[in-house]
DOPA-214334 format. One record per residue (C-alpha): residue in one letter; x, y, z; chain. Coordinates in nm, 3 decimals. Last residue first. Example, Ala and Ser with C-alpha at 12.3 -4.5 7.8 and 13.67 -1.06 7.14 Angstrom:
<atom res="s" xx="1.367" yy="-0.106" zz="0.714" chain="A"/>
<atom res="a" xx="1.230" yy="-0.450" zz="0.780" chain="A"/>
***
This chain:
<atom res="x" xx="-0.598" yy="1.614" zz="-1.978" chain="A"/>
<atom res="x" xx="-0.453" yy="1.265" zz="-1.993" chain="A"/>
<atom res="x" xx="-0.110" yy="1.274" zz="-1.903" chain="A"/>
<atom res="x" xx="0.066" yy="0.903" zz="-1.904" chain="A"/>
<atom res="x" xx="0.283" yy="0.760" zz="-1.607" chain="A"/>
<atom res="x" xx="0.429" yy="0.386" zz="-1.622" chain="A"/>
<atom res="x" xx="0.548" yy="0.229" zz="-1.317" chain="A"/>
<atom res="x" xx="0.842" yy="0.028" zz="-1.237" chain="A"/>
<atom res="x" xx="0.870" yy="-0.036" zz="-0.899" chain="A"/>
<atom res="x" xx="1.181" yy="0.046" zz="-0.734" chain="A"/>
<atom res="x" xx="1.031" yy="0.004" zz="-0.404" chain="A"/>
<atom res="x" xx="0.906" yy="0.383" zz="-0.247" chain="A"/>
<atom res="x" xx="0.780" yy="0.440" zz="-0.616" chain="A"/>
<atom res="x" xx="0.819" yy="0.758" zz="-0.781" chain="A"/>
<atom res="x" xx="1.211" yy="0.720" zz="-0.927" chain="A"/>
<atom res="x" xx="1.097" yy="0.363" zz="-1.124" chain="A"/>
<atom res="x" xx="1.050" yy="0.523" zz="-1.384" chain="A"/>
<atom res="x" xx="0.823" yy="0.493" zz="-1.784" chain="A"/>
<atom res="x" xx="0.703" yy="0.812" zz="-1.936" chain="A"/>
<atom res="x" xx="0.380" yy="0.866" zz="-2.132" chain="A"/>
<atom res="x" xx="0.301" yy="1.120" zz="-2.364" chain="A"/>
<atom res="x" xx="-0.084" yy="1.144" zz="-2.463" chain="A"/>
<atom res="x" xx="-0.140" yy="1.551" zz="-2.343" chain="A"/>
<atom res="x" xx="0.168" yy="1.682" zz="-2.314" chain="A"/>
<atom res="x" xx="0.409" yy="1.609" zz="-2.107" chain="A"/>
<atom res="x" xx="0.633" yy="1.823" zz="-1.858" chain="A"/>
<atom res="x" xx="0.976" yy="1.719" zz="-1.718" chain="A"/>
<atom res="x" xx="0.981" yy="1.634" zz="-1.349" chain="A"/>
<atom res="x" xx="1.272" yy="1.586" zz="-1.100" chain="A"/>
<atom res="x" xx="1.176" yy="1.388" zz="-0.754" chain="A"/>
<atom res="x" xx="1.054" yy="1.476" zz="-0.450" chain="A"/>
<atom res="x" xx="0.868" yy="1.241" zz="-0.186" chain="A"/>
<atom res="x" xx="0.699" yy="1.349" zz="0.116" chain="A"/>
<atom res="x" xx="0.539" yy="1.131" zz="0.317" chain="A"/>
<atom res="x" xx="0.267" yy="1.288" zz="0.582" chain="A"/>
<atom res="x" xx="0.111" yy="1.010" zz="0.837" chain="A"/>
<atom res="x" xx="0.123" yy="0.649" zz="0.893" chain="A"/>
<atom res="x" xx="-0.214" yy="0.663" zz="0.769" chain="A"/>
<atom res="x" xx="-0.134" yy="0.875" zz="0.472" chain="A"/>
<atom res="x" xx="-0.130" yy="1.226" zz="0.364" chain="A"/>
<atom res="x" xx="0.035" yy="1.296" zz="0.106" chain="A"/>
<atom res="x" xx="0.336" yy="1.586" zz="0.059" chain="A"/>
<atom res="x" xx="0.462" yy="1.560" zz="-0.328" chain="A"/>
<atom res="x" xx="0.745" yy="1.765" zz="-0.399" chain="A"/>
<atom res="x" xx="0.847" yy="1.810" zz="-0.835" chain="A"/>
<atom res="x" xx="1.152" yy="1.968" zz="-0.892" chain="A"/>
<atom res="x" xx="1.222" yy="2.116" zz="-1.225" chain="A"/>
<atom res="x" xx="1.365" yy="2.468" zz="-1.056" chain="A"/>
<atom res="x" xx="1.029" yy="2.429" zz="-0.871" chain="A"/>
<atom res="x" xx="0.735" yy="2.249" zz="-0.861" chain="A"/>
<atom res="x" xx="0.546" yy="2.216" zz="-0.530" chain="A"/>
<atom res="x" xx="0.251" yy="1.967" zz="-0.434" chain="A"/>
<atom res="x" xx="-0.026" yy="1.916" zz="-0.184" chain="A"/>
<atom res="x" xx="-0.214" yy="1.639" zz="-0.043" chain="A"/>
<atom res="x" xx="-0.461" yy="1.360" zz="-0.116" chain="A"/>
<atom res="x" xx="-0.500" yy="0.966" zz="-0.175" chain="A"/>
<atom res="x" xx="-0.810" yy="0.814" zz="-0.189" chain="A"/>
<atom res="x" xx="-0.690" yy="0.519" zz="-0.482" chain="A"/>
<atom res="x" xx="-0.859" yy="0.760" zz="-0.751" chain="A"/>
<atom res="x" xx="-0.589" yy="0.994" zz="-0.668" chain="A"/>
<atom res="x" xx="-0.604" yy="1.344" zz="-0.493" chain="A"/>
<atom res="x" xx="-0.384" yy="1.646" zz="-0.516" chain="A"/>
<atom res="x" xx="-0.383" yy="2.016" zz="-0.416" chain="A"/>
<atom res="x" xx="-0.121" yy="2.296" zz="-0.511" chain="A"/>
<atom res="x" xx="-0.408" yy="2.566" zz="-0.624" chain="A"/>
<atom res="x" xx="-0.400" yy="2.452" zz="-1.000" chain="A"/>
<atom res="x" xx="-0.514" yy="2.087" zz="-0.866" chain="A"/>
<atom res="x" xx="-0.290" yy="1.795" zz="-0.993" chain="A"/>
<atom res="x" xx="-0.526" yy="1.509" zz="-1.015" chain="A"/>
<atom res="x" xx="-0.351" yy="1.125" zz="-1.004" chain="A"/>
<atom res="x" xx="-0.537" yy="0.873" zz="-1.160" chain="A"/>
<atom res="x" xx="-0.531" yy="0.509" zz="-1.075" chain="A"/>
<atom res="x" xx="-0.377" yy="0.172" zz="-1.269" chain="A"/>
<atom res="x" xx="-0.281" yy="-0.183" zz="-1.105" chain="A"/>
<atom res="x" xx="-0.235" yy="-0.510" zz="-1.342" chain="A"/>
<atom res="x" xx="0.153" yy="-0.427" zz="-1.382" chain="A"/>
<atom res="x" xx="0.232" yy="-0.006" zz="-1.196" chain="A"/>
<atom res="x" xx="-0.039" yy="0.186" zz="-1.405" chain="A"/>
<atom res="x" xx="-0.041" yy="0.608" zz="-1.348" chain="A"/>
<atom res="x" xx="-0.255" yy="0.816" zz="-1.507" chain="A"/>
<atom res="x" xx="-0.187" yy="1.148" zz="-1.516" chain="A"/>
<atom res="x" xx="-0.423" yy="1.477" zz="-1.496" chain="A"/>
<atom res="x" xx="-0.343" yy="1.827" zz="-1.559" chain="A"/>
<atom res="x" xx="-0.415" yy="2.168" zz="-1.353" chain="A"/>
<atom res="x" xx="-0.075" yy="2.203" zz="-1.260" chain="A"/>
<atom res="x" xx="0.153" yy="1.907" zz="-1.337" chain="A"/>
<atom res="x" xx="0.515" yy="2.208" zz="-1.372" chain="A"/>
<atom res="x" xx="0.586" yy="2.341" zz="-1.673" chain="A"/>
<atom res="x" xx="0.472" yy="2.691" zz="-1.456" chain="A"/>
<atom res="x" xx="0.394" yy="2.641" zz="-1.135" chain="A"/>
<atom res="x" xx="0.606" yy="2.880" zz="-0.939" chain="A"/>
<atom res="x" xx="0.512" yy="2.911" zz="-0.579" chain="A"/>
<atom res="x" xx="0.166" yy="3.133" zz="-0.495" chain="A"/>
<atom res="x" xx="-0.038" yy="2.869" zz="-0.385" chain="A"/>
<atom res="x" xx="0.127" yy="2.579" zz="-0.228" chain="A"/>
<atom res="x" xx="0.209" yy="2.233" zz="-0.372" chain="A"/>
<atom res="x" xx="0.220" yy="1.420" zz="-0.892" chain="A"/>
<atom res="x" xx="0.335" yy="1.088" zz="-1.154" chain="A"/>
<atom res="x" xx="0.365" yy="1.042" zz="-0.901" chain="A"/>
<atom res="x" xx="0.209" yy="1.109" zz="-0.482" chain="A"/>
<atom res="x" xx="0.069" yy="0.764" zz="-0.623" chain="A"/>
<atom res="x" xx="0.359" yy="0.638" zz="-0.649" chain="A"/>
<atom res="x" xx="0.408" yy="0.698" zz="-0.308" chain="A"/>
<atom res="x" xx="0.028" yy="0.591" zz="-0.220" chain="A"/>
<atom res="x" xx="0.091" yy="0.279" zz="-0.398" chain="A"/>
<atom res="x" xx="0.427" yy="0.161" zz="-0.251" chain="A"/>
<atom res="x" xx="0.294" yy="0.217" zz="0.067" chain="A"/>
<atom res="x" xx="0.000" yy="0.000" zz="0.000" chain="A"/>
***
């Protein structure tokens, strides 16, 4: 489960901090083998997954920081992040607390 909300944090902020290239406003979905959720990157620095998952988010200087809540409480996980557009997909194992593989497409 760890390894899902973590990856889930991924492909994955305050108001006010520099969003720009960053997941703002777009959606990703994520598969890691038979599982696959969405990830929602508010434009106000929220997130939430179809798995339950929620928190905020920061991009800067090509940094993406996830901070989700969880029930052994806040994880934060940081990692770089190049934009997509809309249909790319990009493959890493950097978002998962395991060295999972997972697979992270934007779709809006």
């Amino acid at each position: 489960m760890k390894t899902l909300l973590t990856a889930a944090a991924a492909a994955l902020g305050l108001a006010g901090l520099a969003f720009a290239n960053g997941p703002s406003g777009h959606v990703y979905e994520i598969t890691n083998g038979d599982a696959s959720w969405t990830s929602t990157f508010a434009e106000d620095g929220g997130y939430a997954s179809s798995l339950g998952a929620e928190g905020t988010w920061t991009f800067e200087d090509g940094t993406l920081c996830m901070q989700i809540e969880a029930e052994e409480g806040t994880q934060e996980i940081c990692n770089a992040w190049e934009s997509m557009e809309v249909g790319e997909s990009m493959t890493t194992s950097d978002w998962s607390s395991d060295g999972t593989e997972l697979t992270i497409t934007r779709t809006s």
